[in-house]
NUKE-932081 format. One record per residue: residue in three letters; chain; x, y, z of N, C-alpha, C, O in turn. Coordinates in steps of 0.2 Angstrom, whole numbers, plus 5000, padded with zeros to 4 digits. Layout:
<nodes>
{node ALA A {X Y Z} {X Y Z} {X Y Z} {X Y Z}} ...
</nodes>
This chain:
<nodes>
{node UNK A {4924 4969 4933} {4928 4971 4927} {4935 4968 4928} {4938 4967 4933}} {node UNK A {4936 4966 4923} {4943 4963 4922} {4950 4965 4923} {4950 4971 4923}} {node UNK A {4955 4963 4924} {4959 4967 4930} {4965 4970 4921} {4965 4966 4916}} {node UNK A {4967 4976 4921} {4969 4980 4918} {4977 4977 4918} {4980 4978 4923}} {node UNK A {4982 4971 4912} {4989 4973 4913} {4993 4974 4907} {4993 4972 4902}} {node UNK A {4997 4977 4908} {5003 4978 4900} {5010 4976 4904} {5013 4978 4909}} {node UNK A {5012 4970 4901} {5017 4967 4901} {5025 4972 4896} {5026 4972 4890}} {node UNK A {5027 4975 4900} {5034 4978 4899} {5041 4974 4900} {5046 4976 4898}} {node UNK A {5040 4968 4903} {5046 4966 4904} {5052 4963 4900} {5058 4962 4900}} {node UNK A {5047 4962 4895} {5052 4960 4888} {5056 4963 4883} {5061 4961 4880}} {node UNK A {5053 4970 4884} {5053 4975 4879} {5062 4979 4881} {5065 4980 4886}} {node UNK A {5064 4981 4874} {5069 4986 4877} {5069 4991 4877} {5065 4994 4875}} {node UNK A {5076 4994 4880} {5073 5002 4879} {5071 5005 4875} {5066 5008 4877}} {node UNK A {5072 5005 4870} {5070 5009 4865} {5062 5008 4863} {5059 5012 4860}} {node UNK A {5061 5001 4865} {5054 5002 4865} {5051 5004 4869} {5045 5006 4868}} {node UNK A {5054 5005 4877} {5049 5007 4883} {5050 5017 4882} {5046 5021 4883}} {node UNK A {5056 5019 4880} {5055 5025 4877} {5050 5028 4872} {5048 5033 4873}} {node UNK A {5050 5022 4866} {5044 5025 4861} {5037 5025 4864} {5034 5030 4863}} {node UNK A {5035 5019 4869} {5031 5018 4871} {5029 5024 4878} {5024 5027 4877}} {node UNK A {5033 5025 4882} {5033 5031 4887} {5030 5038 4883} {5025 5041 4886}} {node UNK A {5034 5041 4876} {5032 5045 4875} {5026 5044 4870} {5026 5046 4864}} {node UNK A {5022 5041 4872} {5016 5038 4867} {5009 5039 4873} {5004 5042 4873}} {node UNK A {5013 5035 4878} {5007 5037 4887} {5007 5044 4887} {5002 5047 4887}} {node UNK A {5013 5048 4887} {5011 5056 4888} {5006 5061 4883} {5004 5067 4885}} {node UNK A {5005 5058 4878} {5002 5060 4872} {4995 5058 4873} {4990 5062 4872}} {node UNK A {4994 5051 4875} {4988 5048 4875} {4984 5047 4881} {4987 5043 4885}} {node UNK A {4980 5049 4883} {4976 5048 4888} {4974 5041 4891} {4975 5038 4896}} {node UNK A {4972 5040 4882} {4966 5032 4883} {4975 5026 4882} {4975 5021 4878}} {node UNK A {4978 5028 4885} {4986 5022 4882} {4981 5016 4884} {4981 5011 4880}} {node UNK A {4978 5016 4890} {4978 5006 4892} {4973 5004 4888} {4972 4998 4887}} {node UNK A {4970 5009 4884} {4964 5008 4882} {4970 5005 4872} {4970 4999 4870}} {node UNK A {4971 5009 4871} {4974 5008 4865} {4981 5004 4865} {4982 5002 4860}} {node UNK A {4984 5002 4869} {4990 4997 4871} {4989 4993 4873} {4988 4993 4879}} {node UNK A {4990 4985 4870} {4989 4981 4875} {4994 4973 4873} {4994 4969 4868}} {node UNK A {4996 4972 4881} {5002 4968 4880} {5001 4959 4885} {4997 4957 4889}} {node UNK A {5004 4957 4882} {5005 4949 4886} {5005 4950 4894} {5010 4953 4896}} {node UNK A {5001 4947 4898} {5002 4949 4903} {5007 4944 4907} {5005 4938 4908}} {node UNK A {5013 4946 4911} {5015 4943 4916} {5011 4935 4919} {5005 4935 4921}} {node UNK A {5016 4930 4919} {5012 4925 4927} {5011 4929 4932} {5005 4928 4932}} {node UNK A {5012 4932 4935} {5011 4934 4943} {5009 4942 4942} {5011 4946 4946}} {node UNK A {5004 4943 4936} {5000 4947 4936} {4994 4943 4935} {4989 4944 4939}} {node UNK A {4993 4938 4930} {4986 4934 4930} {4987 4929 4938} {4982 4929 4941}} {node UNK A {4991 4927 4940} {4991 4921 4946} {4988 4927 4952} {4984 4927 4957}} {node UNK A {4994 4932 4951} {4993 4934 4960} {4990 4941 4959} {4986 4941 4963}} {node UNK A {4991 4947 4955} {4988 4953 4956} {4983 4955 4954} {4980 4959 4957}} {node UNK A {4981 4952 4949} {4971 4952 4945} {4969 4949 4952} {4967 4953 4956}} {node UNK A {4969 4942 4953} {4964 4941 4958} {4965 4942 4966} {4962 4938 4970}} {node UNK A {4970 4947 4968} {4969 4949 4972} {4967 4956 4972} {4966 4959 4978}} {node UNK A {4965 4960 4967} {4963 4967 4968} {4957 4963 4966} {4955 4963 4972}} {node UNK A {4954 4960 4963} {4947 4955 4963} {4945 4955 4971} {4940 4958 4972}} {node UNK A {4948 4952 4975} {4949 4951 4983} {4948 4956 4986} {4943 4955 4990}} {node UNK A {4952 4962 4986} {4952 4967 4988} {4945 4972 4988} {4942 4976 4992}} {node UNK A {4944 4969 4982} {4936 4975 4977} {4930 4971 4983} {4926 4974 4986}} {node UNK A {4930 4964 4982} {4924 4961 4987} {4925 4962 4994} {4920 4963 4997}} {node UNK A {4930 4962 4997} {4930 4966 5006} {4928 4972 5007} {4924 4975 5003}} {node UNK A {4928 4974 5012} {4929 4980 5016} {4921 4981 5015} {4918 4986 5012}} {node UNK A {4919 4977 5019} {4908 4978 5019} {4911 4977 5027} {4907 4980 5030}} {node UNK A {4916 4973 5031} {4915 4971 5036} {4916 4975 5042} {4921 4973 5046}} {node UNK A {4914 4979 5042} {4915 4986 5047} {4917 4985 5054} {4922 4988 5056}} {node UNK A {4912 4980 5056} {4914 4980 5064} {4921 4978 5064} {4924 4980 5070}} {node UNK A {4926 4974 5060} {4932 4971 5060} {4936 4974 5058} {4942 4974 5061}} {node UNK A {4934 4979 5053} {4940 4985 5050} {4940 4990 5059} {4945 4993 5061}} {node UNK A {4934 4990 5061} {4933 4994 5066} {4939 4993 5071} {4944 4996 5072}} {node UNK A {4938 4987 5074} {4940 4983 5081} {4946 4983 5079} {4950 4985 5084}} {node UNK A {4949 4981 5074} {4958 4982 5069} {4959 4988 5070} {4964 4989 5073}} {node UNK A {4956 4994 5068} {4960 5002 5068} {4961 5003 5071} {4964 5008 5071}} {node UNK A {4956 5001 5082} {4956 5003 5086} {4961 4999 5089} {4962 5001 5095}} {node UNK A {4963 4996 5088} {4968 4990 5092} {4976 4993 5090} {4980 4994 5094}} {node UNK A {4977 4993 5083} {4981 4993 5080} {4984 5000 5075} {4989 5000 5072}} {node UNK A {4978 5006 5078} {4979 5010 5073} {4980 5018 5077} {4984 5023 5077}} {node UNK A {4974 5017 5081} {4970 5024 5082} {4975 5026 5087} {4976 5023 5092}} {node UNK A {4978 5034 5084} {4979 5036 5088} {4978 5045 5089} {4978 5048 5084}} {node UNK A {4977 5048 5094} {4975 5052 5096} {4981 5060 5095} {4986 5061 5098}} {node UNK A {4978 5063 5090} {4981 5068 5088} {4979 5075 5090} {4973 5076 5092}} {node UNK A {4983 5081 5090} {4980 5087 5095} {4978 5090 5090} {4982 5091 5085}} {node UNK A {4972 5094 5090} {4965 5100 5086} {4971 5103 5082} {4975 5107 5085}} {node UNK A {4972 5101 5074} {4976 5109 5072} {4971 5112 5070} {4966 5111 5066}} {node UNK A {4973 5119 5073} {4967 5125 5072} {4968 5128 5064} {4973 5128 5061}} {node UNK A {4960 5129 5060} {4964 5131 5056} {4963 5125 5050} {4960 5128 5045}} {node UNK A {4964 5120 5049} {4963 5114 5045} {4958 5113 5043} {4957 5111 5037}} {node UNK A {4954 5113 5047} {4946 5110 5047} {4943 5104 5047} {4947 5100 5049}} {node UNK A {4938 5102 5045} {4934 5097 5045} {4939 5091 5041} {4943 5086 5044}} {node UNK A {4936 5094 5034} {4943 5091 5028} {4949 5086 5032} {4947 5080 5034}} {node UNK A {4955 5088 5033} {4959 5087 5037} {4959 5081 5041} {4962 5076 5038}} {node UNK A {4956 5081 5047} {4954 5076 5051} {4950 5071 5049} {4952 5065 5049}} {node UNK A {4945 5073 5047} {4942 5066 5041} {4947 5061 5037} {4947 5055 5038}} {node UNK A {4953 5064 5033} {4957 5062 5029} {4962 5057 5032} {4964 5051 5030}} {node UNK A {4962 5061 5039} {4968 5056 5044} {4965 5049 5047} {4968 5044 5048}} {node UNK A {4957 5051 5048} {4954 5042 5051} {4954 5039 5043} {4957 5034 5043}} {node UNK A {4950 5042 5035} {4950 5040 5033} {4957 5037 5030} {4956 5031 5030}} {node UNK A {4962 5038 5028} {4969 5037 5027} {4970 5028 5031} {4972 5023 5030}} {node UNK A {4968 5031 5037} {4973 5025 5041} {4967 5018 5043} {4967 5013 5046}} {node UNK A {4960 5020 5039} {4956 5016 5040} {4953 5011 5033} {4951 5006 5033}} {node UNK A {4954 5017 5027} {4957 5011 5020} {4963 5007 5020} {4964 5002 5017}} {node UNK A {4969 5009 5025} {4974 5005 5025} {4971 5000 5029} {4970 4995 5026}} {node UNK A {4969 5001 5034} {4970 4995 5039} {4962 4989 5033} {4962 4983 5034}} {node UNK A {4958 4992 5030} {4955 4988 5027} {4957 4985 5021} {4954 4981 5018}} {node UNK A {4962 4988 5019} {4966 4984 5012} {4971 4981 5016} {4972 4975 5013}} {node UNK A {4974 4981 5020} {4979 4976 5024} {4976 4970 5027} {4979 4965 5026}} {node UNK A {4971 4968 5031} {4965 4965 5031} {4963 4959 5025} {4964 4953 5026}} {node UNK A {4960 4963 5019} {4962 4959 5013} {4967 4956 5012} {4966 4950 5012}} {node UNK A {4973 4959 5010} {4978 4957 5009} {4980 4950 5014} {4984 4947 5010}} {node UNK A {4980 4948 5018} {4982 4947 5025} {4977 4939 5022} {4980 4934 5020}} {node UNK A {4969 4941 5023} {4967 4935 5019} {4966 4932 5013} {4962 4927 5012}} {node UNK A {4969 4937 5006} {4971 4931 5002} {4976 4927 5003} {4976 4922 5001}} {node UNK A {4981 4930 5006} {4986 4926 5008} {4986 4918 5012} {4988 4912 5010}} {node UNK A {4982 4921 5016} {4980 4916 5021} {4976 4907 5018} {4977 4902 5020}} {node UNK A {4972 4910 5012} {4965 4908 5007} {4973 4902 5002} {4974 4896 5003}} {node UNK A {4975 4908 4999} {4981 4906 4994} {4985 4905 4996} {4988 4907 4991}} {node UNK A {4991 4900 5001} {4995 4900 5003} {5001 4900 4999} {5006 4903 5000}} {node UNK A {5000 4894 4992} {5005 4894 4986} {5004 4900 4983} {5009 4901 4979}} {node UNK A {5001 4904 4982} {5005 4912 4980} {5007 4916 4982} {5012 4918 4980}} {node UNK A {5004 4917 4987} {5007 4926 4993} {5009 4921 4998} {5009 4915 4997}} {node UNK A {5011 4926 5005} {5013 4926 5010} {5014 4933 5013} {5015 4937 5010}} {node UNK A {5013 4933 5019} {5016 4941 5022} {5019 4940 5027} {5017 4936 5031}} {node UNK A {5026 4944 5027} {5031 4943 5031} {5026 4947 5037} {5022 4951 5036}} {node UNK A {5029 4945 5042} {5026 4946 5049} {5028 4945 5056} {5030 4939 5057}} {node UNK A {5028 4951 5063} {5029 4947 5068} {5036 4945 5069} {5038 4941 5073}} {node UNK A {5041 4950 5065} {5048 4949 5064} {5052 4954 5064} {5050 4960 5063}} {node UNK A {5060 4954 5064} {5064 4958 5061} {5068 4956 5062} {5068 4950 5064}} {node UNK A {5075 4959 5062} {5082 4957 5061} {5088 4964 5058} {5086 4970 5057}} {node UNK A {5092 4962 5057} {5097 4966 5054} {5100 4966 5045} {5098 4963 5041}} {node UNK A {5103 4972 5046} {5105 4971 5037} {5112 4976 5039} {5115 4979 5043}} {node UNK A {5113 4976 5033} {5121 4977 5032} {5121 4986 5036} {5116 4989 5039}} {node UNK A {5128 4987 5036} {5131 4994 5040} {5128 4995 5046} {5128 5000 5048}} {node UNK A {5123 4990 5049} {5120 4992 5055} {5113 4992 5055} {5110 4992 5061}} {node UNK A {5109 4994 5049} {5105 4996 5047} {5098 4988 5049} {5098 4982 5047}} {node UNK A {5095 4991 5053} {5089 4986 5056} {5080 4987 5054} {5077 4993 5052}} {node UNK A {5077 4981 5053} {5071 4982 5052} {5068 4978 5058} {5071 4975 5062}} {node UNK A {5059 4981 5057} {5055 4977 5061} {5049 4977 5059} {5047 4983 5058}} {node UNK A {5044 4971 5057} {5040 4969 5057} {5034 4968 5060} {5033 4963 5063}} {node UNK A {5029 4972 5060} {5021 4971 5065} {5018 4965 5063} {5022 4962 5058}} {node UNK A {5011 4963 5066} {5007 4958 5063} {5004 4959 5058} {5001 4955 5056}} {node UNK A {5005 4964 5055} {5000 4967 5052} {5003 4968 5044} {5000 4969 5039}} {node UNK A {5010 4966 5045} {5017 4967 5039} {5016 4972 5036} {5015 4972 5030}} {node UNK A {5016 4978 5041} {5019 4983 5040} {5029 4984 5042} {5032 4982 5047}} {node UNK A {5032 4987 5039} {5040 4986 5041} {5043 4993 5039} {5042 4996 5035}} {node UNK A {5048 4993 5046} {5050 5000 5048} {5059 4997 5048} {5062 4992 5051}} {node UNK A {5062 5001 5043} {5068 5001 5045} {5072 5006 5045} {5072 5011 5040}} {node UNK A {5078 5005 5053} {5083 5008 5053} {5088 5010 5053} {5091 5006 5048}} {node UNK A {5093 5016 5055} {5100 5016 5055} {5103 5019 5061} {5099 5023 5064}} {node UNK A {5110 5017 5063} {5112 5021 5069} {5111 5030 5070} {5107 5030 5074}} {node UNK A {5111 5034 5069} {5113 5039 5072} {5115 5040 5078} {5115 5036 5083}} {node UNK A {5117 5050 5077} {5122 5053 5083} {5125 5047 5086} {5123 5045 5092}} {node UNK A {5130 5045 5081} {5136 5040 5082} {5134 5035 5088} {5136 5033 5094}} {node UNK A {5130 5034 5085} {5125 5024 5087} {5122 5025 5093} {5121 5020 5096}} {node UNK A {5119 5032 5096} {5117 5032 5104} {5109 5032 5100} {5104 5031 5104}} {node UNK A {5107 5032 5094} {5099 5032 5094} {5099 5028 5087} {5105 5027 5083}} {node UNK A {5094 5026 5085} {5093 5022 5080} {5085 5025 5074} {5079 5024 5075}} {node UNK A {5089 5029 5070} {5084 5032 5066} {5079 5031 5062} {5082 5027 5057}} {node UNK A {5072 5032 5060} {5069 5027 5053} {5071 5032 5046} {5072 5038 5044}} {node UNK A {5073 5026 5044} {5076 5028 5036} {5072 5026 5030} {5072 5028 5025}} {node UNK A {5067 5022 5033} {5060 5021 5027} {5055 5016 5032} {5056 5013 5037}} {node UNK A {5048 5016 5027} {5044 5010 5030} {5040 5009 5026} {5038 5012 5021}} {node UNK A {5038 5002 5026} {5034 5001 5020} {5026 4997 5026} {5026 4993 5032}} {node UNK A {5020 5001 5019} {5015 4997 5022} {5012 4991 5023} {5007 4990 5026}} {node UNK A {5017 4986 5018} {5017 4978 5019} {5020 4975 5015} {5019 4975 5009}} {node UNK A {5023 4973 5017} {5027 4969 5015} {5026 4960 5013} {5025 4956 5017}} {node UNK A {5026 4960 5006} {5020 4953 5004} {5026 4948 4999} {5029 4952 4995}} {node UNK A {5027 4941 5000} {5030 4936 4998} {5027 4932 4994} {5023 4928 4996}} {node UNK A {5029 4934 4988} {5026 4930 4982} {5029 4923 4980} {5035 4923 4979}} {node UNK A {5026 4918 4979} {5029 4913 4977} {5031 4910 4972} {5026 4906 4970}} {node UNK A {5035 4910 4968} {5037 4910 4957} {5043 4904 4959} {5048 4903 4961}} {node UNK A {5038 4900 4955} {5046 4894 4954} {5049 4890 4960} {5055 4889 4959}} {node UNK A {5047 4889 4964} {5051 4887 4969} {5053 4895 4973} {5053 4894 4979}} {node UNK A {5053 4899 4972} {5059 4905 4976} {5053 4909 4979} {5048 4907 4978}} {node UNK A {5055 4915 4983} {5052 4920 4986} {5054 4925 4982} {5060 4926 4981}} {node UNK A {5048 4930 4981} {5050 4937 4978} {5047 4941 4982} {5041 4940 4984}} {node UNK A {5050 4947 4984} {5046 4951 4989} {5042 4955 4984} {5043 4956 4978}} {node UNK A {5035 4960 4990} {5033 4965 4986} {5031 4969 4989} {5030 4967 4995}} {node UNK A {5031 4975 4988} {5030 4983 4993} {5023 4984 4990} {5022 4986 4985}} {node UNK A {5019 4983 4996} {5013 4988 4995} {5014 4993 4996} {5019 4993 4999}} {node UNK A {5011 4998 4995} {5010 5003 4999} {5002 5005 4996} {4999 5003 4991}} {node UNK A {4998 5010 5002} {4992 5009 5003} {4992 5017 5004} {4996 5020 5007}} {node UNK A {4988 5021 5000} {4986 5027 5000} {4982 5029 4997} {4981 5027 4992}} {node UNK A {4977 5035 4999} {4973 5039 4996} {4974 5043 4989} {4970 5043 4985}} {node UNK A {4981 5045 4989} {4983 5048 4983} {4983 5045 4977} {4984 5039 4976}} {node UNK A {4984 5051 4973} {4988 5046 4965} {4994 5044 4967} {4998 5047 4972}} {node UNK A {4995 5040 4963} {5002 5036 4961} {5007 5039 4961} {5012 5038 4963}} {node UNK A {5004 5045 4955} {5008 5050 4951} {5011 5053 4956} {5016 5052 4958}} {node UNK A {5008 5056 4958} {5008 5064 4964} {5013 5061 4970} {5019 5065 4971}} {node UNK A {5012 5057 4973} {5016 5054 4978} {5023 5052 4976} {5024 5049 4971}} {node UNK A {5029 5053 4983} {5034 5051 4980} {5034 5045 4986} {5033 5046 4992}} {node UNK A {5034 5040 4983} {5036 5031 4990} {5042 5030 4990} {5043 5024 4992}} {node UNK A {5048 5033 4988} {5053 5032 4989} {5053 5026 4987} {5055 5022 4991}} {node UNK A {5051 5024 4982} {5053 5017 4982} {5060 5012 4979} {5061 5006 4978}} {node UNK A {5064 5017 4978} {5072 5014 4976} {5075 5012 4982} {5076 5006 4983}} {node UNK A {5076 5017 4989} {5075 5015 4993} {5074 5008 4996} {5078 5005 4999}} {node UNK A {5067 5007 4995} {5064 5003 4999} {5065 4997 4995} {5066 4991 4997}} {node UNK A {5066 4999 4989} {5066 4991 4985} {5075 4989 4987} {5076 4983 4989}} {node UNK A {5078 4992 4988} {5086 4991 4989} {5086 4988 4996} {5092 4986 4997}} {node UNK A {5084 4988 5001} {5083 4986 5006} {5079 4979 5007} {5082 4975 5009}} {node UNK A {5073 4979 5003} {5070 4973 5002} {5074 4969 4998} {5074 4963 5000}} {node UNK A {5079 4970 4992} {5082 4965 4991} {5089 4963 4995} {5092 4958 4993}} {node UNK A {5090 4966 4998} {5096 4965 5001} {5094 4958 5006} {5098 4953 5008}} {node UNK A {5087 4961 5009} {5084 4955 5011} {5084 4947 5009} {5086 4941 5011}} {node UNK A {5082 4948 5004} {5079 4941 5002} {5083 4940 4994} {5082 4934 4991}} {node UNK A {5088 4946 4992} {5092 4945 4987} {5088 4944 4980} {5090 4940 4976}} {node UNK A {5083 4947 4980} {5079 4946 4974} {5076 4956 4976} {5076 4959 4980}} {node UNK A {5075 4956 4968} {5071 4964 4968} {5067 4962 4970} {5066 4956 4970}} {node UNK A {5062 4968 4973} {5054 4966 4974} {5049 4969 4968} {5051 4974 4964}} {node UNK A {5043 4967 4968} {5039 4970 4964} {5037 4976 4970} {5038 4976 4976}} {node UNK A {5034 4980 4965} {5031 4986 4968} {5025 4989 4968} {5024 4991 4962}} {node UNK A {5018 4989 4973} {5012 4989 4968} {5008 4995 4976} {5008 4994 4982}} {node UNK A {5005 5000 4971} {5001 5005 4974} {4996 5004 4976} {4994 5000 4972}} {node UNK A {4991 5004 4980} {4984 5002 4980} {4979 5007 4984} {4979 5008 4990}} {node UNK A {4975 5011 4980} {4973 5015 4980} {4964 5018 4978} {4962 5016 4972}} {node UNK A {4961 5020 4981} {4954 5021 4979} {4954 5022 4971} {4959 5025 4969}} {node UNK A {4949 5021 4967} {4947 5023 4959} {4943 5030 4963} {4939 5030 4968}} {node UNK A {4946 5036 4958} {4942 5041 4955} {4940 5044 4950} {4942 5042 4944}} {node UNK A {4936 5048 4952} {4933 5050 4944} {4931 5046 4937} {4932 5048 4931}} {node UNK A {4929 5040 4940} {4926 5036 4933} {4931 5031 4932} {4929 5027 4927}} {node UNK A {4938 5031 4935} {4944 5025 4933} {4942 5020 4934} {4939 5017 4939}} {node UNK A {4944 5017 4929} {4942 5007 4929} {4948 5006 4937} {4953 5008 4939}} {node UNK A {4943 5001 4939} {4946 4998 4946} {4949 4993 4943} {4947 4991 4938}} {node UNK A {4955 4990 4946} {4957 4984 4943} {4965 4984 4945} {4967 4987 4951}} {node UNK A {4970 4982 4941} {4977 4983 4941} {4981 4983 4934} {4981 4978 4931}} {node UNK A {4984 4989 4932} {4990 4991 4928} {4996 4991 4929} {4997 4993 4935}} {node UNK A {5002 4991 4926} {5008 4992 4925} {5009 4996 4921} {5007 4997 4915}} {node UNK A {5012 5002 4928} {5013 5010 4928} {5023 5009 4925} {5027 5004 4926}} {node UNK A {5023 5014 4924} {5033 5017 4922} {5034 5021 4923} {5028 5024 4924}} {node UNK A {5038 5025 4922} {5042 5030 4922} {5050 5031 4921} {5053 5026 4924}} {node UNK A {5054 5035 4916} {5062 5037 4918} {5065 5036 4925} {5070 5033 4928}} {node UNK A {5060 5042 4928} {5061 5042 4937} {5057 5038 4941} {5058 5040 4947}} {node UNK A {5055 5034 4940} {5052 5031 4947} {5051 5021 4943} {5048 5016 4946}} {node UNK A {5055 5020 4939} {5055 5014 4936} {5047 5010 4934} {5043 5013 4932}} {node UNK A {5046 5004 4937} {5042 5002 4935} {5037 4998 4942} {5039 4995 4946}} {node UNK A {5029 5000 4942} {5026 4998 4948} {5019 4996 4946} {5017 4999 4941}} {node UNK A {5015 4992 4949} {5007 4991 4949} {5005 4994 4953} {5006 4995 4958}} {node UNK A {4998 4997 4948} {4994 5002 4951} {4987 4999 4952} {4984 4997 4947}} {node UNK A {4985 4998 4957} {4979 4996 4960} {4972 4999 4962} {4973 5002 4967}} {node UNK A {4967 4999 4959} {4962 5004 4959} {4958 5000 4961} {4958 4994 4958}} {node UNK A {4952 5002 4969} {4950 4998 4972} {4943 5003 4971} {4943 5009 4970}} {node UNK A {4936 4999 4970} {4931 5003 4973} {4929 5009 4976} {4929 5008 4982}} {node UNK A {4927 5014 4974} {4925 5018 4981} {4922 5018 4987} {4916 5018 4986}} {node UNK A {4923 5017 4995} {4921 5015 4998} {4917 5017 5003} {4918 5016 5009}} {node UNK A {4909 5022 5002} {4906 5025 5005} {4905 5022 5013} {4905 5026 5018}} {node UNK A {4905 5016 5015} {4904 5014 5021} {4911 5015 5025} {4911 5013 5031}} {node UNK A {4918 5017 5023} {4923 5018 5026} {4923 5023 5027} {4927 5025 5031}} {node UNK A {4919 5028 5023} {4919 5034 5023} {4913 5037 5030} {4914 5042 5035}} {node UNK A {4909 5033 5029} {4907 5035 5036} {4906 5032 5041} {4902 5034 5044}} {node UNK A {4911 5026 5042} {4913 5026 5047} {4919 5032 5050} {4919 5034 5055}} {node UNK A {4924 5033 5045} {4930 5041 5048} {4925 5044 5051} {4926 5044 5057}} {node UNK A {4918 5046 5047} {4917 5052 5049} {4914 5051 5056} {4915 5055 5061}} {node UNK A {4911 5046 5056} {4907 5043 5065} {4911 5042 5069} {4910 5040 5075}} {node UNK A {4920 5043 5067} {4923 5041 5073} {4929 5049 5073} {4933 5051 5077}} {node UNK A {4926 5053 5069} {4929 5059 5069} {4923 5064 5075} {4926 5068 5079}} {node UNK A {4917 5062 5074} {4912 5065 5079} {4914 5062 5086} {4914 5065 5091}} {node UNK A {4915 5056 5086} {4915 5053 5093} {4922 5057 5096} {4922 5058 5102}} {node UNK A {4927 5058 5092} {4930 5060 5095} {4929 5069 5097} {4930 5070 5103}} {node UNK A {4928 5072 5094} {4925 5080 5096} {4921 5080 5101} {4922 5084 5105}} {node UNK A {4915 5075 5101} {4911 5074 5108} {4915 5073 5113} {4912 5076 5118}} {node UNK A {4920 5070 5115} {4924 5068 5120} {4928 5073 5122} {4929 5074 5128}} {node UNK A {4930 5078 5118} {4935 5082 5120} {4931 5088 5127} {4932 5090 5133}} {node UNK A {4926 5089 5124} {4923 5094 5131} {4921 5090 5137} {4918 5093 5142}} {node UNK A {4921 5085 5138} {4920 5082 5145} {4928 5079 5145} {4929 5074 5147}} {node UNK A {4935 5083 5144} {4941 5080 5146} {4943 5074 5145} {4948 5071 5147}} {node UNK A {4939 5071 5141} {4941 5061 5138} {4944 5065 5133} {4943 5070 5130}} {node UNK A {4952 5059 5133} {4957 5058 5128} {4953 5050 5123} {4951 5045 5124}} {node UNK A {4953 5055 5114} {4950 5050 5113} {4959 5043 5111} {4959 5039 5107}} {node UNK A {4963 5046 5114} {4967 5041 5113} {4965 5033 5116} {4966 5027 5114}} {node UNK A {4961 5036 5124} {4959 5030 5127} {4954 5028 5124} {4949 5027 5128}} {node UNK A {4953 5027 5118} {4945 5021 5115} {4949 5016 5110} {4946 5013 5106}} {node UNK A {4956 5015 5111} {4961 5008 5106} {4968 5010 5108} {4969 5016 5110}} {node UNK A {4972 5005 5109} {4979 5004 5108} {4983 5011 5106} {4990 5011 5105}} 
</nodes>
């Protein structure tokens, strides 16, 4: 299915308020609204949620990656249940399988994307970042007057888009929830990125489709949280139980005294 976009950036206020209170009235808005799409919605974000929708079949790889790079070993909260623990392998096992993706369209595409990676450096007041393989990026600030250095945000990847000659950054972030529901702190994280590279970044969710939602990618807004691409991936029952296979292995382990911390990184 074709990837979902409404171009906003032309528009001025007064239309993005007529239009805002028109979304909250209308359910069917993407369905009944429809605008010129962006370059670097048709270039870069349609076909890579297209990319994203065809991955995540290669198990043993998302496996061997969440085990290396991800699994870590959490203590029984009593009380939570089943529910709970499931959501923490699943959580950290669609990330690690849309990062994956992500990673190689880049690789595939070179003159579109990029992921910063394998890196860090400083930014103004002090305040420091740092970069996995993985281009996830964690930054800092001094605290209790510079004896520790605190995180003040992190984003799940961090991706370099290429427009014109120049670099524009962009914030994934990768989660289970709605868009809506979740706060990504993304002013924050956006003011940080651009301090970086001196360009705002784009901002884009990516997120399992429920309940009958077209999979694909839209341009979301709001008053309070400005403007962001919302990415809806497939449902992915084989990620699913993979969580669930690697939630029993670890419950078996606990009564013979294995930490299942010892089965990855």
């Amino acid at each position: 299915m074709a990837a979902r976009v409404i171009d906003i950036s032309r528009m001025s206020e007064k239309q993005l308020a007529e239009i805002s209170r028109r979304m909250r009235r209308d359910r069917n808005y993407k369905r009944s609204l429809a605008y010129r799409a962006e370059p670097v919605d048709t270039r870069v974000f349609a076909p890579l949620a297209e990319a994203i929708a065809k991955d995540g079949c290669e198990l043993d790889r998302i496996e061997k990656n969440f085990r290396a790079t991800k699994f870590r070993h959490f203590e029984d909260i009593r009380g939570d249940g089943y529910k709970s623990h499931i959501s923490y392998y699943l959580g950290f096992l669609f990330e690690t399988a849309v990062q994956m993706s992500i990673l190689r369209f880049s690789q595939e595409n070179p003159e579109l994307m990029s992921v910063l990676r394998n890196t860090g450096g400083a930014l103004s007041c002090g305040q420091q970042y740092s970069v996995d393989s993985r281009g996830s990026a964690v930054f800092f600030r001094p605290a209790d007057n510079g004896r520790v250095m605190q995180s003040i945000a992190e984003i799940d990847l961090v991706g370099e888009i290429h427009e014109m000659g120049s670099v524009v950054p962009v914030i994934f972030e990768i989660t289970l929830m709605n868009a809506h529901r979740k706060d990504f702190k993304n002013k924050r994280k956006s003011e940080l990125l651009e301090e970086m590279y001196g360009r705002k970044p784009y901002f884009c969710v990516i997120r399992p489709a429920y309940n009958g939602e077209e999979t694909g990618v839209s341009i979301e807004f709001s008053a309070e949280r400005g403007v962001w691409r919302n990415m809806l991936t497939p449902r992915n029952d084989a990620i699913r139980a993979l969580a669930s296979r690697l939630l029993d292995e670890e419950h078996a382990a606990r009564p013979d005294g294995r930490q299942a911390g010892a089965m990855g990184a």
